[in-house]
N, C-alpha and C positions, 0 to 999 in steps of 0.2 A: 800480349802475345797469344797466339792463337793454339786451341789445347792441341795437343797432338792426333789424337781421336777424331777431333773435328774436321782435322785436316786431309784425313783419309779419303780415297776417292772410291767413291760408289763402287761393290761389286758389280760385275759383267756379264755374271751369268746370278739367275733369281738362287738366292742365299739358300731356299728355304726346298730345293729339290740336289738330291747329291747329283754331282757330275763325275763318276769314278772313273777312270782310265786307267788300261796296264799297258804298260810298258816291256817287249819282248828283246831278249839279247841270247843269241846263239853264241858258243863260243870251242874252239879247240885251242889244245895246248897238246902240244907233240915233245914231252916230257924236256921243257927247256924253258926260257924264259918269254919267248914269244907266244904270244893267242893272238889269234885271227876272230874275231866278232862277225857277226849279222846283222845289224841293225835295221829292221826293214829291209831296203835294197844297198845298203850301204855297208860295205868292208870296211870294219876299222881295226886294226893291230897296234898290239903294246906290246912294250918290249924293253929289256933295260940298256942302259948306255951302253954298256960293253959289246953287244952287240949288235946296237942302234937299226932295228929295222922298225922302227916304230917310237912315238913320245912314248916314255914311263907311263905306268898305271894310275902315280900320282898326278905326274905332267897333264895326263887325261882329266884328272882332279880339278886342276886349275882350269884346265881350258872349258872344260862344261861351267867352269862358274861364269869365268868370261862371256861363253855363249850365252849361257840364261841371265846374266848382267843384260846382252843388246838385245833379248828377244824381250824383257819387262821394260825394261827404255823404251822398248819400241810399244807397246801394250799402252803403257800409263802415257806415254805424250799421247796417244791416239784421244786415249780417255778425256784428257786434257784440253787436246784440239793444242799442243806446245809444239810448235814450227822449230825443228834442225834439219841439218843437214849430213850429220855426219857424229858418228863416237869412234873416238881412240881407247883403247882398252888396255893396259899394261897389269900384270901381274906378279909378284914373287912370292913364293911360299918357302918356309925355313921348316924342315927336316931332320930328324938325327936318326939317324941311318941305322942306330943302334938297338932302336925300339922296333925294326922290322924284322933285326938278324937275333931278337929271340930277349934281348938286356931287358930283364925286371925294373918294372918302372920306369920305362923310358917308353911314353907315348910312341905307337908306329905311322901313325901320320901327321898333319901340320900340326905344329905351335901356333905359327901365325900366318896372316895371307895380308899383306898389302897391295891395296888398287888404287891405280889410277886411272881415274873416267874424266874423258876430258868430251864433252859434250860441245858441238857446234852449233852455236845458235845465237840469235838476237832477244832470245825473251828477257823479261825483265828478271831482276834477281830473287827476287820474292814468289816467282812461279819454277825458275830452275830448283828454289830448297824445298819445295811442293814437290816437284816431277822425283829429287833427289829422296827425301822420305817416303816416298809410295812405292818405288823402286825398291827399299831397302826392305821394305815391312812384305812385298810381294815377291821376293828371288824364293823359289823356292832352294834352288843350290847353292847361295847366301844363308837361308835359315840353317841347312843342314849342316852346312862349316860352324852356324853359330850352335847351334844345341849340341855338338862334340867340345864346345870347348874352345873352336879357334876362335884365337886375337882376331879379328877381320876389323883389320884398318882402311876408310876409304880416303882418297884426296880425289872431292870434287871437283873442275874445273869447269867454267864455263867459258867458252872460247867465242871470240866474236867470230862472227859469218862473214 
């Protein structure tokens, strides 16, 4: 078996010059539960169910994971030269609602995130748990759910083309 280490794909940018980047987000909140964002050129708003004019703040949680799930898929096959066609993304995260409304000792965000990535491709099986490990070792909003603490469960799938 081949060590894990070994199996990592070459950095893409030289290791040994930092690359920093900041990240800008404008935001109001007009003393309720909605915010309206800036992201660049892009409005995004959050909002709670109740009065649903936006996904939850967590909801946004999960969906940036999803995002930077297909933007490192996309990265590491490039890296790879790994031929798909297509990823399916499926998400749930589990919540106790108790730990945001103030309850001691009750974590206020996820326990656990389970995904499902279902990859379309023809590669051999031994290059998709290659693509699947470099993918996991490189999400950056993957790590961040892992150094808080969440369970993050994947079910990888590789689907024929």
């Amino acid at each position: 078996m081949t060590d894990y280490a070994d199996d990592l794909l070459p950095p893409s940018v030289d290791p040994t010059k930092k690359a920093l980047g900041i990240r800008r987000v404008i935001a109001r909140n007009e003393a309720g539960t909605r915010s309206v964002m800036m992201v660049r050129d892009h409005v995004v708003i959050t909002d709670e169910k109740e009065s649903n004019t936006g996904p939850t703040p967590l909801e946004m949680c999960l969906s940036s994971l999803l995002g930077c799930e297909g933007v490192i898929i996309n990265r590491c096959a490039e890296a790879m030269q790994f031929k798909y066609s297509a990823v399916d993304i499926e998400g749930d995260g589990e919540v106790d609602q108790r730990g945001s409304r103030g309850v001691q000792g009750v974590r206020p965000y996820f326990n656990w995130v389970k995904l499902k990535i279902r990859i379309h491709t023809d590669e051999p099986q031994d290059r998709f748990e290659r693509l699947t490990r470099n993918v996991e070792y490189r999400c950056p909003v993957m790590n961040l759910f892992k150094s808080a603490d969440v369970d993050v469960q994947i079910d990888w799938v590789r689907v024929p083309s």
